[in-house]
C-alpha positions, -999 to 999 in steps of 0.1 A, spaced: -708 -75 250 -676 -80 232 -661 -108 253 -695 -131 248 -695 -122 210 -657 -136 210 -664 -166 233 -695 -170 209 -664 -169 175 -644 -189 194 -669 -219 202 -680 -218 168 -645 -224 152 -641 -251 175 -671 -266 168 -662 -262 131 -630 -275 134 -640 -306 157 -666 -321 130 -661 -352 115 -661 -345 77 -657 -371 53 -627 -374 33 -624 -384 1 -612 -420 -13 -580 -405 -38 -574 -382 -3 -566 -413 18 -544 -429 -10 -529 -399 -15 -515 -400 17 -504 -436 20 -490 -435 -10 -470 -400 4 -459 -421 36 -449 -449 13 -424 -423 -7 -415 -408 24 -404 -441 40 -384 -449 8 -366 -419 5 -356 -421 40 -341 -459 35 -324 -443 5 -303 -419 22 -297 -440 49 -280 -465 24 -265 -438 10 -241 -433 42 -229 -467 38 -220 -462 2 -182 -464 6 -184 -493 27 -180 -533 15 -207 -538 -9 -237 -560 6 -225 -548 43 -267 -538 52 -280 -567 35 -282 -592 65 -301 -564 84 -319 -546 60 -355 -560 73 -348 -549 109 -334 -518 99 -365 -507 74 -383 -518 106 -364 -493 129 -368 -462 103 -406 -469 108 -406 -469 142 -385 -439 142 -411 -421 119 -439 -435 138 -424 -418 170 -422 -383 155 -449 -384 135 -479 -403 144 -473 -409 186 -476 -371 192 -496 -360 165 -523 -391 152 -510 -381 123 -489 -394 94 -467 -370 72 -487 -378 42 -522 -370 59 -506 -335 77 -495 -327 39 -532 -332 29 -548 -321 66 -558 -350 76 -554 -369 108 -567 -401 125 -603 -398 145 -608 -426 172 -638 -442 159 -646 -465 184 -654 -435 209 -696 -431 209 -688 -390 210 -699 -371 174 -667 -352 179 -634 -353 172 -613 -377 193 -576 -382 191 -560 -422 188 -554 -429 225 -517 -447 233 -530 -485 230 -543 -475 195 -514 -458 180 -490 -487 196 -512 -514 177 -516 -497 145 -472 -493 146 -474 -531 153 -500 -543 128 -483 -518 98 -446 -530 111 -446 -565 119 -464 -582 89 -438 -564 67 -409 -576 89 -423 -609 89 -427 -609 54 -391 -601 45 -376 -624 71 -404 -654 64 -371 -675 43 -350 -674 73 -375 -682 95 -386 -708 78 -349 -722 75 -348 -716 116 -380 -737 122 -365 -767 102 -392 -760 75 -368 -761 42 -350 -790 53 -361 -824 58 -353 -851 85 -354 -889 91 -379 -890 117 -412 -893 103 -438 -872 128 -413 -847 125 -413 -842 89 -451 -842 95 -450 -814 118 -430 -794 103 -453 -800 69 -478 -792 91 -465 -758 103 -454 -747 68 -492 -753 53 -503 -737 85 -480 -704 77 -493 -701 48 -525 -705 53 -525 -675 73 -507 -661 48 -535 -664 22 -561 -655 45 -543 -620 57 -539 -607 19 -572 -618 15 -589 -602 43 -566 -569 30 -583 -576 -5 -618 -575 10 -610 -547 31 -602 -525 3 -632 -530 -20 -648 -524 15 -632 -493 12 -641 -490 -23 -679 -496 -14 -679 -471 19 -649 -445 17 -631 -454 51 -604 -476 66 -583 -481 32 -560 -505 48 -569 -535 72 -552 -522 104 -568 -489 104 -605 -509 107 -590 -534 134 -579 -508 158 -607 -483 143 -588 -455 130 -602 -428 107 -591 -406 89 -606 -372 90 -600 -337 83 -579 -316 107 -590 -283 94 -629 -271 85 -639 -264 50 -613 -284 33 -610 -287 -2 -592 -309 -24 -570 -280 -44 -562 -299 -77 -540 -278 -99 -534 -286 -137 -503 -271 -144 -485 -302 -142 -510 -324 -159 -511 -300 -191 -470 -305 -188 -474 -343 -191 -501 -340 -214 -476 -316 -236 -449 -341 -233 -471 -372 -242 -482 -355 -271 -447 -341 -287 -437 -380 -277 -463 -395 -300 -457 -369 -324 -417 -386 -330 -430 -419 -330 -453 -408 -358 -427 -394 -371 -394 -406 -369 -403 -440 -389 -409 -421 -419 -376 -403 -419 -344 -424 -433 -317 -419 -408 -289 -436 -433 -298 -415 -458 -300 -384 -441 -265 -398 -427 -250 -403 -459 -259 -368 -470 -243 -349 -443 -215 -373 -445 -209 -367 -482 -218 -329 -480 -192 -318 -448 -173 -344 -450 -166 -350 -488 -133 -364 -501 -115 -350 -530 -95 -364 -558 -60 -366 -535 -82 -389 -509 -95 -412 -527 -64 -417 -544 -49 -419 -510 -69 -450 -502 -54 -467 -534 -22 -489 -534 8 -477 -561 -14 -509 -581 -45 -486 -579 -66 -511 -563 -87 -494 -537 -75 -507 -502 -107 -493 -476 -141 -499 -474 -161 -470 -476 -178 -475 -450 -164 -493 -421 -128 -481 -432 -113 -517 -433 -98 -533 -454 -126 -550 -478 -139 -582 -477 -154 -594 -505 -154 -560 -522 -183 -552 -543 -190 -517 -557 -227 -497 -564 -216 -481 -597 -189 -455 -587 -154 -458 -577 -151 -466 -540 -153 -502 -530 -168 -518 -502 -174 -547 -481 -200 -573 -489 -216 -573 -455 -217 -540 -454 -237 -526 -486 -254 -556 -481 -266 -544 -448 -271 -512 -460 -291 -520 -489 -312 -542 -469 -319 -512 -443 -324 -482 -475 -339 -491 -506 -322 -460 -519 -284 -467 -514 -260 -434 -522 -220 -435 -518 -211 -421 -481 -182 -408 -497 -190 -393 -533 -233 -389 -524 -237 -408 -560 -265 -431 -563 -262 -470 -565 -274 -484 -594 -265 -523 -589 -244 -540 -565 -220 -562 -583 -185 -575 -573 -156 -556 -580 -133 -573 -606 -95 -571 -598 -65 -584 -611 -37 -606 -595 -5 -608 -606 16 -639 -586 49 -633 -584 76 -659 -590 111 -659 -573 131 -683 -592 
């Protein structure tokens, strides 16, 4: 009695786990969008071993190698399982839909071989369609007039198809939109769906990390609300003048046995057309100019006092005669 009740569990949870649920539309993005990243980080490390070699040294090659990492994944990945990394992440896996059975039904070798070729190739063509072009003749032209006309001809025809294939891809996806299944064009040419590997699947979507970027966003707006109204020279200046402050013997250190004042106060130069804000530093016109342009509220770096007007500062010149 307890061997049929077990054989009765046991067709029951394979019955379960062979139907055909539907998945949802941000499920299937989810996972090419996960094979995308996947593919990306693998092409980073990869370049990453040839980081100490001549600069530029995978550049010729970089379409066929891209193209070999694919086919690399698709070996370990997708040939055994029918399934992608991003869709085992999110338990899914591709159902043969052509098959007339209401059961689950693996891709079959001719399948998985067409869908490597029809998610491979148009990429690698893609990259490599300048040098092609340049190989067929196609960027340069030639005496002979039927063959300029050709190869015209065979550029308009290139793309053409071109236009037509991103096209169909556009239609395909607000097909997808409309339906739920077969997000990108090669998975409804060689009738691939995507399906859930495990019964009773849910879509677990945790918040923890959108509250983070939510915090984040927030405390972000929050400083550009707020850091306009906050006067960073000012607020400068104070601090300057407060642990920073020069006494007496400093400033008189700046001044020449003449007591003329020899620095600006605040680009510590000698000043160019020195003007002065009321007290008894000098400075450059360019720069108080600058700085009363950016504050309203001008203060002395040096001593904190207040700037009442900017005027030029008067000294005297005594010429020397060597008779």
């Amino acid at each position: 009695m307890e061997h049929k009740i077990n054989q009765v569990g046991g067709s029951l949870s394979e019955t379960a786990s062979d139907q055909l649920l539907p998945v949802l539309r941000i499920s299937q993005l989810d996972s090419l969008e996960l094979d995308s990243a996947l593919e990306q980080l693998l092409w980073t490390q990869f370049s990453q071993c040839f980081q100490s070699f001549r600069p530029g040294l995978l550049t010729p090659l970089e379409p066929e190698l891209k193209a070999l990492l694919q086919i690399l994944l698709w070996r370990f990945t997708l040939y055994p399982e029918s399934t992608t990394v991003g869709q085992s992440i999110l338990s899914l896996r591709y159902h043969n839909a052509s098959s007339s059975s209401a059961r689950y039904r693996p891709l079959n070798r001719r399948q998985r071989l067409a869908l490597l070729l029809l998610t491979v190739g148009p990429r690698w063509l893609q990259e490599r369609s300048h040098s092609l072009r340049r190989c067929l003749g196609l960027t340069s032209g030639t005496s002979e007039g039927h063959v300029v006309f050709s190869q015209k001809a065979l550029g308009i025809s290139l793309t053409l198809i071109s236009g037509l294939a991103r096209l169909a891809s556009l239609l395909n996806f607000l097909v997808f939109l409309r339906k739920g299944q077969h997000p990108i064009l090669p998975e409804r040419i060689i009738g691939a769906q995507a399906v859930f590997s495990k019964p009773n699947v849910t879509r677990d979507v945790t918040y923890q990390y959108m509250n983070r970027e939510l915090l984040w966003h927030g405390f972000a707006e929050f400083l550009i609300f707020l850091l306009p109204l906050i006067n960073a020279r000012k607020l400068k200046a104070t601090v300057y003048s407060f642990v920073f402050r020069r006494d007496g013997s400093s400033v008189e250190s700046t001044q020449d046995k003449n007591g003329v004042l020899k620095e600006c106060a605040l680009c510590g130069e000698w000043p160019t057309m020195p003007h002065g804000v009321g007290c008894r530093h000098v400075f450059c016109y360019y720069c108080i100019k600058s700085h009363s342009i950016a504050n309203n509220c001008i203060t002395c770096p040096v001593c904190g006092a207040e700037a009442t007007h900017i005027e030029p500062v008067k000294m005297e010149v005594e010429m020397l005669v060597k008779h």
